[in-house]
C-alpha positions as CSV (number, residue, x, y, z in Angstrom):
1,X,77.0,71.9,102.1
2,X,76.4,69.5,99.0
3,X,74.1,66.3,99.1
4,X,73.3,64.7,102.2
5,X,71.5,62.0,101.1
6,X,69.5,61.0,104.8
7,X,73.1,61.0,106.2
8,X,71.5,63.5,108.7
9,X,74.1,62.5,111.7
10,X,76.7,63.7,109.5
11,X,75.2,66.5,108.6
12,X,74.2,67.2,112.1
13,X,78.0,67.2,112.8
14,X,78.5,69.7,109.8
15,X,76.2,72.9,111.7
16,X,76.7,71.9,115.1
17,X,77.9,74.9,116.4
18,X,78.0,77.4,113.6
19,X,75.5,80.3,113.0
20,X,73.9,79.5,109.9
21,X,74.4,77.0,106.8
22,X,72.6,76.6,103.7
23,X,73.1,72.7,102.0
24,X,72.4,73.1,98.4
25,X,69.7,69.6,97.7
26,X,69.2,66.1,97.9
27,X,68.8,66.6,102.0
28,X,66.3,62.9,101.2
29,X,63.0,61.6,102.7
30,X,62.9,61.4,106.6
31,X,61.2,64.4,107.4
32,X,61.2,63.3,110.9
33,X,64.3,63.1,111.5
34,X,65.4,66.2,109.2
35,X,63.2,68.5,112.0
36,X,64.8,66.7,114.7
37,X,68.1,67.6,113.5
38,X,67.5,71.3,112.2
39,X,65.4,71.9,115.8
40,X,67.9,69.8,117.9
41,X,65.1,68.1,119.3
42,X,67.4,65.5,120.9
43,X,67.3,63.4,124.1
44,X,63.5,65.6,124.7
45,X,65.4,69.2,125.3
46,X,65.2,71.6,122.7
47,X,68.6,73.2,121.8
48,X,69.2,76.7,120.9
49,X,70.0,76.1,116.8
50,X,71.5,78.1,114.4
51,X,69.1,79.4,110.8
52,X,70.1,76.5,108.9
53,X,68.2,76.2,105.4
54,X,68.3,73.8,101.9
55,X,67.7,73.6,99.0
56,X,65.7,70.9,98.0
57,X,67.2,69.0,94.9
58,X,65.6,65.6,92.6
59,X,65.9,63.3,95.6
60,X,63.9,65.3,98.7
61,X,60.4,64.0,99.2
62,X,57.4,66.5,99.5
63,X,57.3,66.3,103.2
64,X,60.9,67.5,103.8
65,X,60.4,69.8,100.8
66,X,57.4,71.6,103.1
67,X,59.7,71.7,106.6
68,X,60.6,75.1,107.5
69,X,64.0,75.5,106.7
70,X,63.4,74.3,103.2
71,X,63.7,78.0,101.0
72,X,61.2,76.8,98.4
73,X,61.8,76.5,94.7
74,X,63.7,79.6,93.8
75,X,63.7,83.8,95.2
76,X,66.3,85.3,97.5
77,X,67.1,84.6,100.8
78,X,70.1,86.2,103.5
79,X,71.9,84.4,105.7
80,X,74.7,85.9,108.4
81,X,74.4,89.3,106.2
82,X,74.9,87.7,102.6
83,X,72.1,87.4,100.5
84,X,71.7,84.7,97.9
85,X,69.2,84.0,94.9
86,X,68.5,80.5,94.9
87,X,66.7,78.0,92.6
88,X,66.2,74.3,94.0
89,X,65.3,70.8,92.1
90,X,66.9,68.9,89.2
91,X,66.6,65.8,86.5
92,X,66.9,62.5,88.5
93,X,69.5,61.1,85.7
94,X,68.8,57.4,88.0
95,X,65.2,57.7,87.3
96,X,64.6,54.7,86.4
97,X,65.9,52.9,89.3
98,X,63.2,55.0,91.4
99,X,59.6,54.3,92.4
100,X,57.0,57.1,91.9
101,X,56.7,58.7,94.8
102,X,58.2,56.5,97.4
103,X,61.9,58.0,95.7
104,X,61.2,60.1,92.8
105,X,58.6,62.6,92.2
106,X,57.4,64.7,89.1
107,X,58.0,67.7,90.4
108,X,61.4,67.4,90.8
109,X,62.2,70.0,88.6
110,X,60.4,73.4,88.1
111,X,57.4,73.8,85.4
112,X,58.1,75.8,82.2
113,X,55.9,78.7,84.2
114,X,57.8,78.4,87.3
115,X,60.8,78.7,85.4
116,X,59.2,81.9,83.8
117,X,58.5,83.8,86.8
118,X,62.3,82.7,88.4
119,X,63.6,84.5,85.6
120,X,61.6,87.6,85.9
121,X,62.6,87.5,89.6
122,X,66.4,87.2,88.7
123,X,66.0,89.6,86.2
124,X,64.7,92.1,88.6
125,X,66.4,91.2,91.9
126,X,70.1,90.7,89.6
127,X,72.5,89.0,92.5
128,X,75.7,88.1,92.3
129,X,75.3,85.0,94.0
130,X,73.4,81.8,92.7
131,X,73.1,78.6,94.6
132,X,71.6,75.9,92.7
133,X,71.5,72.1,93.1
134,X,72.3,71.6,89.6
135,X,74.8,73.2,87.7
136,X,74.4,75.1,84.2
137,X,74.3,72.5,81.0
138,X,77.7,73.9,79.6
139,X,79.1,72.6,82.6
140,X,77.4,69.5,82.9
141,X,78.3,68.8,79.0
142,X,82.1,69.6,79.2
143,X,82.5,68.1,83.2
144,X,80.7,65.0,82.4
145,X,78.5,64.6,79.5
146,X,75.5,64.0,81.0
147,X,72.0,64.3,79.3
148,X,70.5,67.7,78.5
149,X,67.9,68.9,81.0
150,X,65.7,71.8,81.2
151,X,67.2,72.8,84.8
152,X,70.5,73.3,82.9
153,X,69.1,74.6,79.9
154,X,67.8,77.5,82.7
155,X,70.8,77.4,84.3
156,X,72.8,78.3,81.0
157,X,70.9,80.6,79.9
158,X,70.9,83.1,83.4
């Protein structure tokens, strides 16, 4: 499942019913409500839910980054039987437009150490799948131009 973006109703709609999903970042900032959804904590009865996870991406603030179904910044994770390396955050390209932490955060990306140890992991673990909120630089370059980042950069060079 791509971006959500607080639309949590929608994305409510999305898993409602099915066994597992994993949305790849930008789930946004109402923790609340996010836990309300992934628990189905509605109308006061709790709801036997699917393992739904995320990714978190650049726009996810710290508290819905900490929730339990958030996977953390990168490792390996299996969901209905198929297991996944995964690496979350991203370059807000709209950072600008954003207020420090109220809708953009520094850590929206991983640290050059971070980065390090994600590759050792990859190295080691070697999956065949990647999920990612951001895509590789060559990709980003030829699809759409957009500014060089070091998530891409990391991206390019797995």
């Amino acid at each position: 499942i791509g971006d959500v973006h607080q639309k949590y109703e929608e994305y409510a709609k999305l898993i409602e019913g099915k066994g597992s999903s994993v949305q790849i970042g930008d789930m946004g900032f109402d923790h609340i409500r996010l836990e309300q959804i992934l628990t189905a904590k509605r109308a006061g009865k709790r709801v036997k839910i699917g393992d739904h996870r995320f990714l978190f991406g650049n726009h996810c603030s710290p508290e819905v980054k900490n929730t339990q179904h958030c996977l953390g910044k990168y490792g390996v994770y299996t969901s209905d039987g198929k297991e996944f390396f995964f690496i979350s955050g991203a370059y807000s390209i709209d950072k600008q437009w954003r207020t420090n932490y109220i809708s953009w955060w520094p850590d929206e990306e991983l640290s050059t150490r971070e980065m390090g140890d994600c590759y050792e992991m990859y190295v080691k673990v070697k999956p065949s799948l990647v999920l990612s909120h951001d895509c590789p630089q060559s990709f980003c370059k030829h699809k759409w131009g957009y500014d060089q980042t070091h998530t891409r950069h990391f991206l390019h060079d797995l």
